[in-house]
C-alpha positions as CSV (number, residue, x, y, z in Angstrom):
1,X,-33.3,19.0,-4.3
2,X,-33.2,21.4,-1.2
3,X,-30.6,23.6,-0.9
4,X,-29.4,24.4,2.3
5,X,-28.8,28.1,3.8
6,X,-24.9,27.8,3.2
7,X,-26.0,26.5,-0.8
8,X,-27.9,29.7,-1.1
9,X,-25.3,32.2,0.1
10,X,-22.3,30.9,1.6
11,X,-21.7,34.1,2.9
12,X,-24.8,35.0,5.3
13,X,-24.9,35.2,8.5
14,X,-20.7,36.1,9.2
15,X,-21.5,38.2,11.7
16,X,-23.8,36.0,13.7
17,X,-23.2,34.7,17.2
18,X,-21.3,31.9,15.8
19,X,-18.6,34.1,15.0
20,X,-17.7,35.2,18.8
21,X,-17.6,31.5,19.9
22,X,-14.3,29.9,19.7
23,X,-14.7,28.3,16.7
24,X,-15.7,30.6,13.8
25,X,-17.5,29.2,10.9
26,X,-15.7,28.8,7.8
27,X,-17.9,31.7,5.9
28,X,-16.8,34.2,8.5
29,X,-13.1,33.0,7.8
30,X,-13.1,33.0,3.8
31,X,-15.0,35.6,2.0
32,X,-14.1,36.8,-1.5
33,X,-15.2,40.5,-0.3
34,X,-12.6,40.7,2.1
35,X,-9.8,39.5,-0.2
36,X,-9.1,36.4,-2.9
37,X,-6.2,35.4,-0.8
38,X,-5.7,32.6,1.6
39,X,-2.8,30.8,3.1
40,X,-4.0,26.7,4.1
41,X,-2.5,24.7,6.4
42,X,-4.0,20.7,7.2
43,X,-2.0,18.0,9.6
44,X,-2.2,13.8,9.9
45,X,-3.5,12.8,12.9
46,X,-3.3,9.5,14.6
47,X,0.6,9.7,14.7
48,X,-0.3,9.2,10.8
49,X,2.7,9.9,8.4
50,X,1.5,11.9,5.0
51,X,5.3,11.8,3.9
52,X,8.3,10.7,5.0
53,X,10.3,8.1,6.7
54,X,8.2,7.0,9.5
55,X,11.2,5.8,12.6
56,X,9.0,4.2,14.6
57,X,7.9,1.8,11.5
58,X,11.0,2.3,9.4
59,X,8.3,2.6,6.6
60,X,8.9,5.2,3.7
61,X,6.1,7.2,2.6
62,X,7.8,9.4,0.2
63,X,5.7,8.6,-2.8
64,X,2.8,10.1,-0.9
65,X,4.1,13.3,-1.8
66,X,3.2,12.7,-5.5
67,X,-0.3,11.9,-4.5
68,X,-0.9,15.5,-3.2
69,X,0.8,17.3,-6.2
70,X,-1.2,14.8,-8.7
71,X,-4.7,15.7,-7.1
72,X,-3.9,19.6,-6.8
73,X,-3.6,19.4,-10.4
74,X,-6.5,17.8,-11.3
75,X,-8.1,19.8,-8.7
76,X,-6.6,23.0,-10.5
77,X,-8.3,22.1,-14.1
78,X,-11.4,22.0,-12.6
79,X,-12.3,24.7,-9.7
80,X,-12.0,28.4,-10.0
81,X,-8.9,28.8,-7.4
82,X,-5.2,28.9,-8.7
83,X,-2.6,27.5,-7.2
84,X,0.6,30.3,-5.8
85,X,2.5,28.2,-3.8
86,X,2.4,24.4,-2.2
87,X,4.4,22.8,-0.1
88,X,4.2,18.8,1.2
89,X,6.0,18.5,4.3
90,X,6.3,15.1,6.5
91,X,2.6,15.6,8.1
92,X,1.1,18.3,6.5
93,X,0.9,20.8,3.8
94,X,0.6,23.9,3.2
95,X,-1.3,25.7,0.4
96,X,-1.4,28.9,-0.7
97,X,-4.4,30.0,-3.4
98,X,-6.2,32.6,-5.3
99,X,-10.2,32.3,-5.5
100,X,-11.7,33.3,-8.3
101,X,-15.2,33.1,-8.6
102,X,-15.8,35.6,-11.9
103,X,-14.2,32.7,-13.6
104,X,-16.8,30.0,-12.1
105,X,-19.6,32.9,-13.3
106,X,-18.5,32.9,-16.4
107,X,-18.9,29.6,-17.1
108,X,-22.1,27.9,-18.7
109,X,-24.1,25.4,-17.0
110,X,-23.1,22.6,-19.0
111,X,-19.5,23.4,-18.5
112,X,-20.4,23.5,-14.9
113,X,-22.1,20.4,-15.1
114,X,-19.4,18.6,-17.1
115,X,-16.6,19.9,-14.4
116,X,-18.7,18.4,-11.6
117,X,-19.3,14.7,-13.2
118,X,-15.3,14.5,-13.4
119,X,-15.5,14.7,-9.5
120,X,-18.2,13.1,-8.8
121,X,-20.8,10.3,-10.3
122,X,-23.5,12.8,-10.5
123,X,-27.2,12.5,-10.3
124,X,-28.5,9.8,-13.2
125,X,-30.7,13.1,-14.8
126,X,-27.3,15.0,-15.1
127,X,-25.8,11.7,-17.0
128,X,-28.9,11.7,-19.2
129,X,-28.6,15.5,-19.7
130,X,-24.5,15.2,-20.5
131,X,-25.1,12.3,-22.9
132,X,-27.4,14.5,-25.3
133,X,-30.7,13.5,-24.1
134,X,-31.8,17.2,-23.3
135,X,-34.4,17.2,-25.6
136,X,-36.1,14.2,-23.5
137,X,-36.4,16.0,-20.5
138,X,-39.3,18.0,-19.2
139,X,-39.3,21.5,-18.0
140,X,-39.6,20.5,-14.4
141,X,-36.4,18.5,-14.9
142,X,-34.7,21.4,-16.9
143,X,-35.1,23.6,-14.2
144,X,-33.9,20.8,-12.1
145,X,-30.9,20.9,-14.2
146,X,-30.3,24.6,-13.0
147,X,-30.5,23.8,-9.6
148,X,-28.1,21.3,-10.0
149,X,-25.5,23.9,-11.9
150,X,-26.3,26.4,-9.0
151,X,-25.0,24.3,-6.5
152,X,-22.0,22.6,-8.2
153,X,-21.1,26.5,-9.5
154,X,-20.7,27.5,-6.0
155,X,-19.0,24.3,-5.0
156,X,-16.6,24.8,-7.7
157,X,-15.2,27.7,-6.3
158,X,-15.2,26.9,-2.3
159,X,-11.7,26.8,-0.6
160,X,-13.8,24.4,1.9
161,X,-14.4,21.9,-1.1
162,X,-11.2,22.3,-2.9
163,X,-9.6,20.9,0.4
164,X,-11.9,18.4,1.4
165,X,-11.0,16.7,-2.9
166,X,-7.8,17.2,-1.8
167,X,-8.1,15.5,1.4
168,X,-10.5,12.5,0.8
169,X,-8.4,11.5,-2.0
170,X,-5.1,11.2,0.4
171,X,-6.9,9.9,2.8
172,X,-8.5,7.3,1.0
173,X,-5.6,6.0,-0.7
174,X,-3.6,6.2,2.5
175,X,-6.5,4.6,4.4
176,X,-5.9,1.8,2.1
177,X,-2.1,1.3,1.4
178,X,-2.2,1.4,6.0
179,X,-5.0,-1.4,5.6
180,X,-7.6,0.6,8.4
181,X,-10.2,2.7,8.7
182,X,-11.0,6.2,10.2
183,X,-10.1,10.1,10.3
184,X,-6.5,10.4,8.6
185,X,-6.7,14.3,9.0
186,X,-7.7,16.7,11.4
187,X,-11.4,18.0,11.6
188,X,-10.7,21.3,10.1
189,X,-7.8,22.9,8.2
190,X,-6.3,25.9,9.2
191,X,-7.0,29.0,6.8
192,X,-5.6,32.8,6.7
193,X,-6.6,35.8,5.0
194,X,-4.0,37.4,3.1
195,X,-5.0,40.8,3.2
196,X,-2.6,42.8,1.1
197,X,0.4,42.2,-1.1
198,X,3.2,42.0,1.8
199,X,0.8,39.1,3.1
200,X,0.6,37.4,-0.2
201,X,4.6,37.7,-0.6
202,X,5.5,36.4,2.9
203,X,3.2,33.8,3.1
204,X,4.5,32.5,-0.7
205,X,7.8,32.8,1.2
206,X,6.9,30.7,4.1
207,X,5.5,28.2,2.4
208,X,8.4,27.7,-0.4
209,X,10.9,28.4,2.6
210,X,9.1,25.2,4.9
211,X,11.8,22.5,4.6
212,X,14.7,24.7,4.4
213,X,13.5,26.7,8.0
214,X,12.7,22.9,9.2
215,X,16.3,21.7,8.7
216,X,15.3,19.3,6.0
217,X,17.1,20.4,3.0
218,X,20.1,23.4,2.7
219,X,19.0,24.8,-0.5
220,X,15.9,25.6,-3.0
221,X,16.6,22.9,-5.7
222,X,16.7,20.3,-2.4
223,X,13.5,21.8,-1.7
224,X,11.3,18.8,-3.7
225,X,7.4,18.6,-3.8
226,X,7.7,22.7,-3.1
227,X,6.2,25.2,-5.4
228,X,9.6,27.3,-5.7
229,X,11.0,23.7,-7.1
230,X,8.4,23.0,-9.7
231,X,9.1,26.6,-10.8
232,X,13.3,26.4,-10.7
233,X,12.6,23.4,-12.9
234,X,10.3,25.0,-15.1
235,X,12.9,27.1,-15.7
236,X,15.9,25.2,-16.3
237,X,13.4,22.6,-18.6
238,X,12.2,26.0,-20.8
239,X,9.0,25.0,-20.0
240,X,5.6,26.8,-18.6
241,X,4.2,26.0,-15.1
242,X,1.1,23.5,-16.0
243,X,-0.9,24.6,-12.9
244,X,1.1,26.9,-10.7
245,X,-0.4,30.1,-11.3
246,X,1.7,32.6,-13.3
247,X,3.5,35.8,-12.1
248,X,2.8,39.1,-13.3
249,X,5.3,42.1,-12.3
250,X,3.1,44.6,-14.9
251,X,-0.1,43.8,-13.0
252,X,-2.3,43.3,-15.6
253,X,-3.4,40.0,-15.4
254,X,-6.6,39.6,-13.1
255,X,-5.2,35.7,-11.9
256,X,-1.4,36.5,-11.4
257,X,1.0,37.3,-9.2
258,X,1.7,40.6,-8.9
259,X,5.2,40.5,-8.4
260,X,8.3,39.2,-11.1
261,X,9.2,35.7,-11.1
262,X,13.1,36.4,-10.9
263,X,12.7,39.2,-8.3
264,X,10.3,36.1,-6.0
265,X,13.3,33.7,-6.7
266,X,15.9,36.2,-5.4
267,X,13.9,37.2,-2.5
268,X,13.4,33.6,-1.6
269,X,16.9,32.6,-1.7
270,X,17.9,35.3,0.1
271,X,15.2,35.2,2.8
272,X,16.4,31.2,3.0
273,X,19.5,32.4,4.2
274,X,18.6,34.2,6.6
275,X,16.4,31.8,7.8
276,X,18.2,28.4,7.9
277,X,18.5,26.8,11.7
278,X,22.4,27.2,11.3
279,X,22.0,31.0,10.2
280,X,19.3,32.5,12.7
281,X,19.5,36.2,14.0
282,X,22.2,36.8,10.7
283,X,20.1,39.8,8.9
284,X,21.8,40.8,5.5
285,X,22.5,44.8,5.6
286,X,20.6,45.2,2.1
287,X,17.0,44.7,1.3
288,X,16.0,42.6,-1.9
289,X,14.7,44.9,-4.6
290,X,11.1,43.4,-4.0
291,X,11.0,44.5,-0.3
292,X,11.6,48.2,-1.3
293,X,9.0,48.6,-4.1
294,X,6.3,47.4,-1.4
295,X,7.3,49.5,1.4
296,X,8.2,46.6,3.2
297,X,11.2,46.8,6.0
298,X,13.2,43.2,6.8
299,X,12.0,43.5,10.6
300,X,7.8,43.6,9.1
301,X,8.8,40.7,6.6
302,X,10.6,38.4,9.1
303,X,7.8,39.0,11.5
304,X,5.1,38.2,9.1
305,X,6.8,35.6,6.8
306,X,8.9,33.8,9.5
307,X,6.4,32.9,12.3
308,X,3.3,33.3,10.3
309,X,1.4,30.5,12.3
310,X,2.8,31.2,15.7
311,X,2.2,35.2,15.8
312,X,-0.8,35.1,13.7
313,X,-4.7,34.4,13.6
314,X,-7.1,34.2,11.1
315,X,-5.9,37.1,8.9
316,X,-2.0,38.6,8.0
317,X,-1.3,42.1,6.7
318,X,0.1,45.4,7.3
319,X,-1.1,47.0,10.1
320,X,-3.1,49.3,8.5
321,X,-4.7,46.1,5.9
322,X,-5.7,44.4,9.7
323,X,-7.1,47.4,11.1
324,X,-9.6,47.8,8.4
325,X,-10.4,43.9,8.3
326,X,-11.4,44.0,12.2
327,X,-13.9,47.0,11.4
328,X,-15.4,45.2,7.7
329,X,-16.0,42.3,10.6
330,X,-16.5,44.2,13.6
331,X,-13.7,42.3,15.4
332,X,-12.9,43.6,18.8
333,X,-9.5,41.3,18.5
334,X,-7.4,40.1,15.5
335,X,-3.9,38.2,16.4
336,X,-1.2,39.6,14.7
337,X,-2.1,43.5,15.0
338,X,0.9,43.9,17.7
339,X,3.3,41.8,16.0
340,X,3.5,43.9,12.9
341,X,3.0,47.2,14.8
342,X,6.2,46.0,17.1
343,X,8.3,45.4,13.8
344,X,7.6,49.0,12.6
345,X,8.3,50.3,15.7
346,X,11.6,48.4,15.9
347,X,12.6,49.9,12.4
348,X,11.8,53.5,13.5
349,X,14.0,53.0,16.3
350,X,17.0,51.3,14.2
């Protein structure tokens, strides 16, 4: 099997020509050395409807939103990203995730293998191998066998393959139950780097916070096939969040949240009402507890965690957090830099 350059190291070559060109390889855009963070965004095309009451058909396509949640889950079990936040809107989603690729290192390579056949209908030596038959196979084929858990290791913790599961299975079924044929999604999904906590906490925010800013629902519990729902009812059912991953306000856990669950809630519901259609421009005269431990002023965390998409690029963070990522990259330009700086500035002035 010949493994390609991006197989070898799916990080090479980020600051190649590529990069300056308009669109920027996915390796220059996700890269576990610049952070494990990432906010995900991916939109229907074709006038397609991933949820939703479609008004120009009068069709429903409400239960779509269970195929999403379904698949992240299974999805979850088997790749070496958790899971922060989700939400499915009427043509899109939005994702927010942790990599974590010491986890797919520490794996063996029959775990690896095993993980990989779930997803796909592997090669018929990797059946042979699974099934006990190792002893049958040559060294030639053994090493073959390494290869194989190689490649599926690094696949296994991808952001770019852990959305394009997610995808293909949507789109398949959709394909289907629409009785045609063709591209259900757009070419590429959006991704940002979340480059320091008061990225990770205002994009959480804006994804948890999508239908109430869109007018769809008034309140959090309205706020179905949402991450800050699935936890809400975790907590009124006494039960643990199967694949959302956990918060952590001590900070010791490596694939946490570094931030307390009930501080996230009230900072959510609080941000929500500042944010609701009916209640724009209304900003509460006290700061949540959360805001103040990260050195975080309202104007910094409405610019970053109301307009995230609009005002920013590639990467979110502090100024300081974006400064540093343009020299790691040598970036001449990252969009976003002025938005936060104009925030701070704002605050010095108030």
């Amino acid at each position: 099997m010949k493994l390609g350059r991006a197989e070898c190291d799916p990080y090479a070559g980020c600051r190649s020509i590529a990069c300056a060109s308009m669109t920027r390889p996915r390796t220059c855009l996700v890269n576990p050395a610049d952070t494990r963070w990432y906010h995900c965004i991916s939109r229907c095309v074709r006038r397609a409807f991933l949820c939703g009451v479609d008004r120009a058909s009068d069709r429903n396509f409400e239960h779509r939103r269970a195929w999403v949640t379904d698949r992240l889950l299974e999805l979850n079990e088997l790749f070496a990203i958790d899971l922060a936040a989700y939400a499915v809107m009427n043509n899109h989603y939005h994702l927010v995730v942790h990599l974590a690729p010491e986890r797919a290192a520490s794996w063996s390579d029959d775990d690896v293998l095993r993980r990989w056949n779930r997803l796909f209908k592997g090669p018929p030596l990797v059946t042979r191998y699974l099934e006990g038959q190792q002893t049958a196979l040559d060294q030639s084929e053994l090493a073959l066998m390494k290869e194989f858990a190689s490649v599926f290791r690094q696949r296994l913790q991808s952001l770019s393959w852990y959305v394009r599961l997610l995808n293909e299975s949507i789109s398949r079924r959709a394909n289907e139950e629409d009785n045609c044929s063709g591209r259900f999604w757009e070419g590429r999904f959006k991704s940002q780097a979340l480059l320091d906590e008061a990225a990770v906490l205002s994009a959480m925010i804006y994804v948890d916070l999508n239908p109430v800013r869109a007018g769809m629902v008034d309140t959090l519990d309205g706020s179905v096939h949402t991450s800050i729902h699935a936890r809400l009812q975790s907590i009124r059912e006494s039960s643990s969040e199967n694949f959302l991953m956990p918060f952590d306000a001590t900070r010791r856990k490596a694939s946490a949240i570094p931030f307390g669950l009930d501080d996230y809630i009230a900072l959510a519901e609080w941000t929500g009402q500042q944010q609701h259609p009916d209640k724009r421009g209304a900003i509460a005269q006290t700061s949540p507890p959360i805001l103040k431990r990260l050195g975080l002023s309202q104007e910094t965390f409405f610019s970053m965690s109301g307009q995230m998409l609009k005002k920013f690029g590639s990467a979110i963070g502090l100024p300081g957090s974006m400064i540093d990522h343009c020299a790691r990259r040598e970036l001449k330009y990252l969009r976003g830099v002025a938005t936060v700086q104009r925030a701070d500035v704002e605050r010095t002035k108030c």
